[in-house]
Structures are given as C-alpha cells and as structure tokens.
N, C-alpha and C positions, 0 to 999 in steps of 0.2 A: 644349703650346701654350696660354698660359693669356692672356689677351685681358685681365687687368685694367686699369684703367685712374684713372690717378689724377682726384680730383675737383676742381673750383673753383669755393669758394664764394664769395661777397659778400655782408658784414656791412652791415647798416644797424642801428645803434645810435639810436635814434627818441625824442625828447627837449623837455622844456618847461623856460623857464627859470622858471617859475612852483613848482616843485615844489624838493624837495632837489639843486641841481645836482652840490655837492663829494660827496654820497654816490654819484649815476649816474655821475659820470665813475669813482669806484672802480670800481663795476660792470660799466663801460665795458674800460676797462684791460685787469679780472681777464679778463673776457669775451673779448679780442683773443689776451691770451697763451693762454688752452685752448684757442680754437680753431684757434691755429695749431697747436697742440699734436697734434689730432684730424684736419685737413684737410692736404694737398698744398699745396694752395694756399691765399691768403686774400687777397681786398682788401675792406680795410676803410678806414671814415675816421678822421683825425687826433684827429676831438673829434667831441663827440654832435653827431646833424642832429635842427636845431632847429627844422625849420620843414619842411612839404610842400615850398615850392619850393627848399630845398636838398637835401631828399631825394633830388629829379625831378636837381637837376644834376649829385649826387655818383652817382646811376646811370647817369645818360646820359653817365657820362662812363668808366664802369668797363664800360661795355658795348661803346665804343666803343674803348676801348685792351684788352683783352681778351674770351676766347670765357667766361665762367662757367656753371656749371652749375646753381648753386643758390645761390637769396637767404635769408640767416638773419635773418630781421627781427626786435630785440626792442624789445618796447617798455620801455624803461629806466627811462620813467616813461610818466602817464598821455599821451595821443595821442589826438587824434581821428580821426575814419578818412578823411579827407582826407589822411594820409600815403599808405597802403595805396590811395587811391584813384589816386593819382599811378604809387605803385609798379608797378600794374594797367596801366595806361595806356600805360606805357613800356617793360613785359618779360611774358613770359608764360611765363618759368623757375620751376619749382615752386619753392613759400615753405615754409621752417619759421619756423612762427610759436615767439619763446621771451620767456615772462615771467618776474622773478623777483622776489625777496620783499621784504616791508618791513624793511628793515634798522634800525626800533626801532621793537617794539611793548612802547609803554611807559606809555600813555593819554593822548598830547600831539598833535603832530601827525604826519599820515599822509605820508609823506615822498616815496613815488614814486608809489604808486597803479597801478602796472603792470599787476598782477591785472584791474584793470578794463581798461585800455589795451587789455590782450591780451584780452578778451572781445570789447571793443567793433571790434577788426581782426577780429577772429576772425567774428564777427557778418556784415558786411560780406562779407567773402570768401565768405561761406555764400550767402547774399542773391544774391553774381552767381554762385553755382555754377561758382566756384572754386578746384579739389581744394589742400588745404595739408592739412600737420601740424605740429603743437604739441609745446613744451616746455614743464615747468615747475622751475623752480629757481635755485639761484645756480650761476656759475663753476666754485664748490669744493666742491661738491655730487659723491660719484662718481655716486650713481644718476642726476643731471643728464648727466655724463659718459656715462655707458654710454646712456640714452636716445638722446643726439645720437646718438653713435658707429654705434649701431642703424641709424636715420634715416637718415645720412648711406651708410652700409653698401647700405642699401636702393637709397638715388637711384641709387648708382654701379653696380649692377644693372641699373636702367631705362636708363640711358644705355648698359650694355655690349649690352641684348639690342637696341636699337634701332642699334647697329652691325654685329650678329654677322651671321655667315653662315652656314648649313647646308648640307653637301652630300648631297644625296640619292641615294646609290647606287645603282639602280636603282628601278622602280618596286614598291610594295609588292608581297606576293603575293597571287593571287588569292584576293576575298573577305576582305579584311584591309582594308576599308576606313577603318577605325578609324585607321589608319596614318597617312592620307592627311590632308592639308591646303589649304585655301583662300589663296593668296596673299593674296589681296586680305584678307582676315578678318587673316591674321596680321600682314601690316604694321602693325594697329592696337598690335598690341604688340613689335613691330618688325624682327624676325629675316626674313632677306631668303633663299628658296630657292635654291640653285644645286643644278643639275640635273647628275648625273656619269654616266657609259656604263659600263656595271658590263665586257662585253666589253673596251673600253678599256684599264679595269683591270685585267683578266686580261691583256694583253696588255703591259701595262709591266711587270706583276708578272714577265712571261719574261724582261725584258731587266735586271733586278739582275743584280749580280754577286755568283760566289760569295763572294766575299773579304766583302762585305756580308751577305749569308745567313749566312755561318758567324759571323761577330760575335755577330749575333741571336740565333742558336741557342746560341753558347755562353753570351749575359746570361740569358737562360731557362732554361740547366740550371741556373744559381744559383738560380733561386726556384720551380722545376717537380721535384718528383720524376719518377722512372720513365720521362723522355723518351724514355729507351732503350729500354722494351715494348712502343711504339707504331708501328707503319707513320712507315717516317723521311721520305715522301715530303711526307706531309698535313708534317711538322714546317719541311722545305723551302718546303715550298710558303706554309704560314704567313710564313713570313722573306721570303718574299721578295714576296708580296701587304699586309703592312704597312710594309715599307720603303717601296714602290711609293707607296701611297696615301698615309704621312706624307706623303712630298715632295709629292704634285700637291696638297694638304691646304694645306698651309705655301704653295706657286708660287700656290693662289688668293684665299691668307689667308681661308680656313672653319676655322669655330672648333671647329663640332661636325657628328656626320654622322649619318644614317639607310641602316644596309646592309642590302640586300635580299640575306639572309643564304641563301635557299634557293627553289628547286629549282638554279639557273646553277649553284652554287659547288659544289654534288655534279657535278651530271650535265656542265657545263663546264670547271671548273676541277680536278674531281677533289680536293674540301678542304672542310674546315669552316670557319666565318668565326667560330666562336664568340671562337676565339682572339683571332682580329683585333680584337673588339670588347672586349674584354678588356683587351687592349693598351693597346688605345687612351685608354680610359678610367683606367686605372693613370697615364696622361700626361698625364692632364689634356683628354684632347680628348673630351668626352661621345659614346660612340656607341651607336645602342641597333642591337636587331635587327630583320628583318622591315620595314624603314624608316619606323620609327614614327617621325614627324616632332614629333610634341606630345610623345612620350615623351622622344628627347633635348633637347628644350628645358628640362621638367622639370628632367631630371638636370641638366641648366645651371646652371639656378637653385639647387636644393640643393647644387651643389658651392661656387658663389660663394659661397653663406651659410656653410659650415660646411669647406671646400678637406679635404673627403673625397669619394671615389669611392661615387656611390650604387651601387643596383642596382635594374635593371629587372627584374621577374619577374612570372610568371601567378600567379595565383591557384590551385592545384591540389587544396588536402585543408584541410579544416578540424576541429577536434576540438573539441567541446563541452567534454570535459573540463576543457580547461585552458584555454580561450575561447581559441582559437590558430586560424592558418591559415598554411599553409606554401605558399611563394613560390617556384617554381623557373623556372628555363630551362635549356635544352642542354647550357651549360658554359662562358658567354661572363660570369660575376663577374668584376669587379675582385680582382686576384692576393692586392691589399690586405688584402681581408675576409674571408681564410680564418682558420679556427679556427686559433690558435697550437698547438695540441697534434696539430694534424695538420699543417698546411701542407696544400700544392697538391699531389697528384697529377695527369698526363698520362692522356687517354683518346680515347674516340673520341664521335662523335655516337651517341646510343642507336638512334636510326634507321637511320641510314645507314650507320652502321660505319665512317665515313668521319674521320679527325684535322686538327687534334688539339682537341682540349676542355680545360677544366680541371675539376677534381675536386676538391670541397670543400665544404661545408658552412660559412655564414657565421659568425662570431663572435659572442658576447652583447654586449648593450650596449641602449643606449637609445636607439629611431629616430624617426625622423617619414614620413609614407607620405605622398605627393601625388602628384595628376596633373591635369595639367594638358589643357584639350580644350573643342569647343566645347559651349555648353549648349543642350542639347534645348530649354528651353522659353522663348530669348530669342536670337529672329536673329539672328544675326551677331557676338554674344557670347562671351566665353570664360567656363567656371568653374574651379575649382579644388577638389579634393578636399585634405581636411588632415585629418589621421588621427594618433594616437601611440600608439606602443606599446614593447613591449621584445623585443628578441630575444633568444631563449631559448635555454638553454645546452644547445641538441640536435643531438645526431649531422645529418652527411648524410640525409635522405632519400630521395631517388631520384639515379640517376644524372644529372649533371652539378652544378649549383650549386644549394643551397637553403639558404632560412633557414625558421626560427618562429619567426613573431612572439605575443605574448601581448599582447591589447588591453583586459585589465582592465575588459571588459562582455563581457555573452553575445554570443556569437558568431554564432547563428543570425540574431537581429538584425539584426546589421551586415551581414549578407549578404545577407539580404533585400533590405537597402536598397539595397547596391552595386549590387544587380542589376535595382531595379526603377525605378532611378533613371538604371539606363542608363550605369553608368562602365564606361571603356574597359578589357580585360582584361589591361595592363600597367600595373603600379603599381611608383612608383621610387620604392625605401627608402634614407634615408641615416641615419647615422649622429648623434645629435643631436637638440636640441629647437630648432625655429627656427618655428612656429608666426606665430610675434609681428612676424618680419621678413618671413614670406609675406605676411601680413594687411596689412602696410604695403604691400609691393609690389602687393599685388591692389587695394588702395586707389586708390595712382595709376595703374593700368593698367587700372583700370574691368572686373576680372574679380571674378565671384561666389565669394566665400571658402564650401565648403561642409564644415561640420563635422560628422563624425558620431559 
C-alpha cells in the first residue's frame, strides 16, 4: 500500500525590466523545462512577472483554477520584497526560495543581481517568521538539480504524513507508554489515529478462506526456509490474520499500523504477530510492534526517503570494541534485510514457543537510525533523533532478527546519552544516508533535529 502522491508546484519567475531582460528570460525558459522535468505537475507563467501586482494576479489565479502544493519563487533578477510581500498575503503554501548566477562576470555590468534579490526575499520571509527553503544555482546545474529534487522529495512527505492514517491495533502493552501518542500533539504534524479492536481481528482472521491461506503460505515458502519445522498452525494462523487485516487496512485506506503484538496474540489468538508485521512492512505498509505509534510513523518517513523496509529494534548489547550495538526484536524484520548468504529461516517466538517468526541476521550496508517522539524538554513538541552508522558484516545474534551497527565513535558515549536524554527504546534503522532530507523535513514540521 504505498500512499505516494504526486506534487504541484507553482513557478513564479520574479523580474525587473531594468536589469538584463534577454538574459532572465533564458533563465526563465531553461528554468520551466527542468522543472517540469523534476515535478508531476507545474504551472508556471508565459513570461517573467514583472511587477508585485502581476505577481498577486498570476497567483490568484493558479490558486483559484488549481489545488498546488508548493510555490518555487526565483528571483531571476534583482526584486524587491514587495513581490514576496504580495506572495504572503495571498497563499500560505511552503516557498522555495531559488536564486541564480550572473551570467557574465566579466568587470562590466551586473546583469541580474538575483543573489541579492534572493537575500533581500529571503530577509523578509525571516522577519515575519515564515518557514521556506532556498536554492542556489542555474537550470543546468546537476547539484541545482539534485538540491530541488531533495526539497521537493521532502514537501511531498509533509503533505503525505498530513493525509496518512494509522491504525492502531490494540492498545499498547502495559507500562509501554512510550508507544502511546497524543492526538492532539500529533495532528501538528499530521497523521490522524484510527483506532482498530485487535478481538475484531482475530475474529475476521477465522473467516478467510483456506484457498487464501494456502496462497499465502505457499508465496512464503519461496522466501522462508524450514516452514516445515515449525508448528503449521501458528503458519495458518499467520495467513490468515494478515490477509484479514490487509483488507480491513486497504476498506479504511490506513497507510501504516501499530500492533499490539502481545500478551492477546499468544494467549488469544494462539500466534505470533512477529510475522504479521514483517509482512506488512516487506509491502510497503510500516507496522511496528507493541503499538508504537511514533515508531511506525518514523519507519514512514525513512521508507518514503530511501522506498526500503526499515527496522524497528531495541537496543540490547553493546561492544566497546568495535563501538557497536546490536538491535534486535522477536522476529518481526523486513524478509528484505536478511543476510544474502543466509536468507530467512522460520521459527518460533523465543518466549512463548509460540510461530511463526523470522530468523535472520540483517545485511551490511550503510544506515541512518531515527526516531521520532515527543521532547522532554518542550511541551507539546516533537524531536527527532538522527544517528549514522554501518551495519556490520555479523552473524545473527540472538534468536529472532538483529543487526550491528558500528557508529564510528565510542560507544559508551552514545549511550549515556541515549539514555539520559530520555530516547524511546525502539530505534528504526534503514538502509541509507538521508540525514539532509530529515533536517529539511524537521525544518518545516517544527521538530528538534537531535544529532549525536
């Protein structure tokens, strides 16, 4: 189930006829074709706006014939902030602000002046404490390119979590308040709770059929070893409580879900949910465990940036040696991130005895570690932890799914801090470096970016 969703933007090319006009409209041009190039959509104007009040008419008129998402203002030449003051006035859709270069520096005259343009908007927007981001470059610039691309990657983010929905499968478990979330606090960055009856679901989970169960079961022997040494019931029972809950998933369009993975799903259901959430996440649909409601939003987030499967995991061992700390849970990773030289093996909950799990040890590569939650020392607040390291080229650890990470400083450090700083004790690792598009998104979302 993947919710992306295409963007629209609206160009305002911002212009003086006092400066090099034949050179902006180049400018202009090149500027229209990349960025149709980068965006879904685009409306832009025919020729530079040359004045505030043609600015105010060619918005108020793209606002009213379309919904857009984000205004790219550049200044093509110099502007005073009387454009931006107009722009203000009549929309309150996030700006990237983009400037670009003197097209001949040659000791004659200064042809656009944009640089300053874009200070002096720039300037302005600070003044009324209004969040934007900034470009700098020409058209045919890639790093201009990849900058936007970033940028625009990010907004379409903020817009997705401000539609998404979370189903929360039962309520956390007891003393797992970390799980738990504030409506009201999270609308600020927009994911709306939907509340589900985990009984419910065991109870639709009875009514699959088998001709649907056995499907499931047999796409899973393609990527599960040894399904066959495990109790075939928990395997049944898997198939047919994620069939179950895709559909009711998909009938209330929730993107991502929080399962309250234990004690109901033993002592009720007779199964482990590790799998379910496994699954789930292998599809695209974020689900963590223990209904950590911050923790799949998290995963949200680094799947949209990087469209790999994170993983949620505790904190468990750490080794000075190798400045490392290994990450496990039950047996609920993504099928995705096992080691290639082993694959997935089938098992049971280490606890409970109870199946089916997965069995794996995550693969090397380069991650980034966040989580997201509110902060201790600003009401009403979110932060955000942002962490990088490598995952290291190591066996399974304990029973069910783990990795090592290596974070390239001592270790005891960081842990100090983790812990006296109060982060929550599931941390979602993906695959990747995206540091630079959290920072943007925690930017417009007014969440504390905390680096350590």
């Amino acid at each position: 189930m993947n919710l992306m969703q295409s963007l629209h933007a609206v160009f305002l090319a911002l212009g003086r006829a006092s400066f090099d006009v034949e050179a902006a409209r180049r400018y202009f041009e090149q500027s229209k074709i990349m960025l149709e190039s980068v965006t879904e959509r685009l409306t832009a104007p025919n020729d530079l706006l040359m004045s505030p009040e043609e600015t105010a008419e060619f918005l108020k008129r793209s606002l009213a014939d379309e919904s857009p998402d984000v205004l790219v203002v550049q200044t093509t030449t110099f502007v005073d902030a009387r454009f931006i003051k107009e722009i203000m006035e009549i929309s309150d859709l996030p700006v990237i602000m983009w400037g670009v270069r003197e097209p001949n520096v040659n000791g004659t005259r200064l042809s656009l002046n944009s640089m300053t343009g874009l200070n002096n908007l720039c300037n302005y927007l600070a003044a009324k404490k209004r969040k934007f981001q900034f470009v700098f470059g020409n058209p045919n610039e890639q790093a201009l390119i990849d900058d936007l691309k970033k940028h625009l990657k990010v907004l379409k983010v903020v817009k997705q979590l401000k539609q998404l929905k979370i189903g929360v499968l039962g309520r956390y478990p007891d003393g797992f308040f970390f799980s738990d979330a504030d409506p009201g606090m999270l609308s600020s960055i927009g994911p709306q709770i939907v509340e589900l009856d985990l009984e419910e679901a065991f109870r639709r989970a009875g009514e699959v059929s088998d001709r649907e169960i056995a499907e499931v079961i047999r796409e899973v022997g393609t990527k599960v070893k040894q399904l066959d040494r495990i109790p075939q019931e928990g395997v049944r029972k898997f198939a047919a409580f994620q069939t179950a809950l895709t559909k009711e998933l998909k009938r209330q369009g929730i993107g991502i879900v929080g399962i309250r993975c234990w004690p109901e799903f033993f002592s009720d259901f007779g199964a482990a949910a590790c799998s379910t959430v496994s699954w789930l996440t292998d599809a695209g649909v974020m689900a963590s465990c223990e209904s950590d409601i911050h923790g799949a939003i998290t995963m949200y987030i680094q799947h949209q940036f990087t469209q790999s499967a994170p993983y949620l995991g505790d904190m468990v061992h750490i080794d000075e040696n190798k400045n490392s700390a290994v990450f496990w849970h039950c047996g609920a990773g993504a099928i995705s991130l096992a080691r290639k030289d082993t694959g997935v093996s089938a098992g049971v909950q280490p606890n409970r005895k109870l199946g089916f799990t997965l069995e794996f040890g995550l693969k090397a590569g380069q991650v980034s570690v966040h989580r997201l939650g509110p902060d201790p020392h600003k009401q009403g607040k979110y932060r955000m932890l942002m962490l990088e390291g490598e995952a290291l080229d190591e066996p399974q650890k304990f029973w069910g799914t783990t990795v090592e990470v290596g974070f390239g400083q001592p270790i005891v450090p960081l842990f100090k801090k983790l812990i006296k700083q109060g982060f929550e004790p599931h941390y979602s690792i993906v695959y990747g470096r995206i540091q630079e598009e959290m920072k943007i998104l925690c930017e417009w979302l007014d969440i504390e970016p905390i680096e350590l």
